[in-house]
N, C-alpha and C positions, 0 to 999 in steps of 0.2 A: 504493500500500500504506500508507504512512505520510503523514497529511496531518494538517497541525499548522495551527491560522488562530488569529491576532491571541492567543497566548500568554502569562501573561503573570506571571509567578513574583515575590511578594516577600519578603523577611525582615525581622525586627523583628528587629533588634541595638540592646538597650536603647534607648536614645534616637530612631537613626538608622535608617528606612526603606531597605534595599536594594532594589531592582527586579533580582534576577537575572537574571532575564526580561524585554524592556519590548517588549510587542507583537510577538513574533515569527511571525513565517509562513513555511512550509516543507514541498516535497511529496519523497518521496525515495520514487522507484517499486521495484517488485517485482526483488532482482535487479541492485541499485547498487552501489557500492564509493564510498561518501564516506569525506573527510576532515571532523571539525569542528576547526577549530584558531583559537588567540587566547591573549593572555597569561593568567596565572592571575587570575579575578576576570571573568573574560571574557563566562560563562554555560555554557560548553559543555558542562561538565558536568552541570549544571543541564537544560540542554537532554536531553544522553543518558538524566537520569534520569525525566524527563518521557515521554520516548520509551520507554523501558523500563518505565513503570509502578510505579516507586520513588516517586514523588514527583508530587501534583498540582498542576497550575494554579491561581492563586487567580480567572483567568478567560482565558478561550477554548478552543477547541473541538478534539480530539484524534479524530481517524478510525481506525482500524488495519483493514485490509482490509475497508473502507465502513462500519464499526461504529462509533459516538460508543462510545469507554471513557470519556473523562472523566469523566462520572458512576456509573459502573460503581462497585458495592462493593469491599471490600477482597477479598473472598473471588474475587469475580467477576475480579476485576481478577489476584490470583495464579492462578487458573487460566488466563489467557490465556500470562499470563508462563512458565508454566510449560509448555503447548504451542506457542508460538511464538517466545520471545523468550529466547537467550543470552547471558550475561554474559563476559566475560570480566575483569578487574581486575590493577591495576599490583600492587597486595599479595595477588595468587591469589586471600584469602577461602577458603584449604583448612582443615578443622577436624583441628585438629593432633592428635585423638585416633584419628583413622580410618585407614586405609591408604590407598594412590593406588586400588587398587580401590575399595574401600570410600566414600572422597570420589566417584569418577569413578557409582559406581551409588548415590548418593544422589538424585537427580530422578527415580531412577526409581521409588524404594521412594517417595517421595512423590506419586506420580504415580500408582501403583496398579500399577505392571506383574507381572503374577506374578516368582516367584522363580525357573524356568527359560528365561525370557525374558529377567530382567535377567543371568541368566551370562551369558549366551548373549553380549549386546549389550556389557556387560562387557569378555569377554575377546575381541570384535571390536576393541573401542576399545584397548585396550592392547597389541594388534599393530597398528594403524593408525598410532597416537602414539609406536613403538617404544617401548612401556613396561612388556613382558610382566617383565624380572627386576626390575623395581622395586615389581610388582604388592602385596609386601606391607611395605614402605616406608612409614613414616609421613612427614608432610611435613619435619619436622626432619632426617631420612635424603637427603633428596632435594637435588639443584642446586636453583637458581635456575630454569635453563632445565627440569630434569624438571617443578619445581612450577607454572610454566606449561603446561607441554604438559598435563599431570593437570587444570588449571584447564578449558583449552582441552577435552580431553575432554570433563571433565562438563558443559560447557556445550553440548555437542552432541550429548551421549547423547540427548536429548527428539527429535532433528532437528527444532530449530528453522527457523524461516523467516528469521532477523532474526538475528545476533549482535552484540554492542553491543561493542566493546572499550573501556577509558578507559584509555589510558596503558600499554596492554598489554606494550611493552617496556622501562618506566618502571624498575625491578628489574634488570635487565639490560644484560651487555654488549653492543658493537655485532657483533659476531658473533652471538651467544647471540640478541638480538633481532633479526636478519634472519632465523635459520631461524625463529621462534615467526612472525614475518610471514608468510616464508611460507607455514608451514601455512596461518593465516588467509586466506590470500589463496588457497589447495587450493580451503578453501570456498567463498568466492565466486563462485571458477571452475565449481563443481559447481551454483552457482544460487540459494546463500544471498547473502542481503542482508548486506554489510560495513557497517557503518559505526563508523568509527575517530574515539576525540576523541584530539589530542594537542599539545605544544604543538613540538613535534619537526620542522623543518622538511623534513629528508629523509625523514623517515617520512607528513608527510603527502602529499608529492609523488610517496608511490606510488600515492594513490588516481585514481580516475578522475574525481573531482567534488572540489571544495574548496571549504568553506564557511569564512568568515572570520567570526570574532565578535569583537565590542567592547564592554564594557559594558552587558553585555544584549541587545546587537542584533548582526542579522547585517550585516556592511559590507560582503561580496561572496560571488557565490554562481556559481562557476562552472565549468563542464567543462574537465577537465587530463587533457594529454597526458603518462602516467608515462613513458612515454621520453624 
């Protein structure tokens, strides 16, 4: 599904060339639950956003279900994002003016979907996420853990194929971030692609693949037993 070859991302910080990327290559099939993890400066982030389509290469070749996007336009490139790929974020990214409804059926009014299809899909998600009495809560109303879960929603109303997390229980305590895990981990069970950056040592040893990054490059890349 995701096939990433010789990658390779840099930044101009006045003077000094970063290579956040330096040749990376990486296939992660339909259906995986990775960890990416390394200390901050690492790339991994870099990497998810590459992955996600936030962010391009300054050279090598990106696949996503046999398709070159790399050179894909920006418009081309948000409509992919927008049928396949899920965000989740350490800071949610909820727009503090909208309700948890309202944030949760955003991808969809973007998206096109009529307006009795998105209730509909709506108020499926906010009993899935337990989050029917918060339904008209704005983010500032909400915990920590509801504005996760509201995040986690709307990044699944589209039913993506792929959900990307960075740091998703980053915000949270360790109670609070093992049930938001869980949920994530509902998904994957059901056939969505996990893949988690973090720099969280027990949290990446629930994945079932762990990829090690260093300075741009991956230093190991290999199948973990979460038990």
């Amino acid at each position: 599904m995701i096939d990433l070859t010789a990658i390779t991302r840099i930044f101009h910080m006045g003077d000094q060339v970063v290579r956040a990327l330096d040749d990376v290559s990486v296939r992660i099939s339909s259906g995986e639950y990775v960890s990416i993890m390394g200390p901050s400066g690492s790339g991994k982030s870099t990497l998810l956003n590459i992955i996600g389509l936030l962010d391009k290469p300054n050279s090598g070749n990106y696949a996503l279900d046999g398709k070159n996007v790399t050179a894909l336009s920006e418009n081309e490139q948000a409509q992919i994002r927008r049928e396949k790929i899920g965000f989740v974020f350490q800071t949610f990214h909820l727009v503090p003016r909208l309700t948890a409804a309202e944030n949760i059926e955003l991808p969809l009014i973007l998206g096109g979907i009529p307006p009795k299809d998105r209730c509909l899909r709506v108020d499926a998600a906010l009993l899935a996420f337990e989050l029917q009495d918060r339904a008209q809560h704005r983010p500032a109303e909400l915990s920590g853990g509801q504005r996760q879960r509201v995040a986690i929603a709307r990044a699944t109303i589209m039913q993506p194929t792929v959900i990307l997390a960075d740091e998703p229980t980053g915000n949270l305590d360790h109670h609070i971030g093992g049930e938001v895990m869980s949920l994530l981990e509902k998904l994957y069970e059901s056939g969505t692609t996990l893949i988690v950056v973090t720099h969280d040592r027990e949290l990446g040893a629930r994945a079932h693949r762990q990829i090690i990054m260093r300075d741009g490059k991956i230093l190991t890349d290999q199948a973990n037993d979460p038990a």
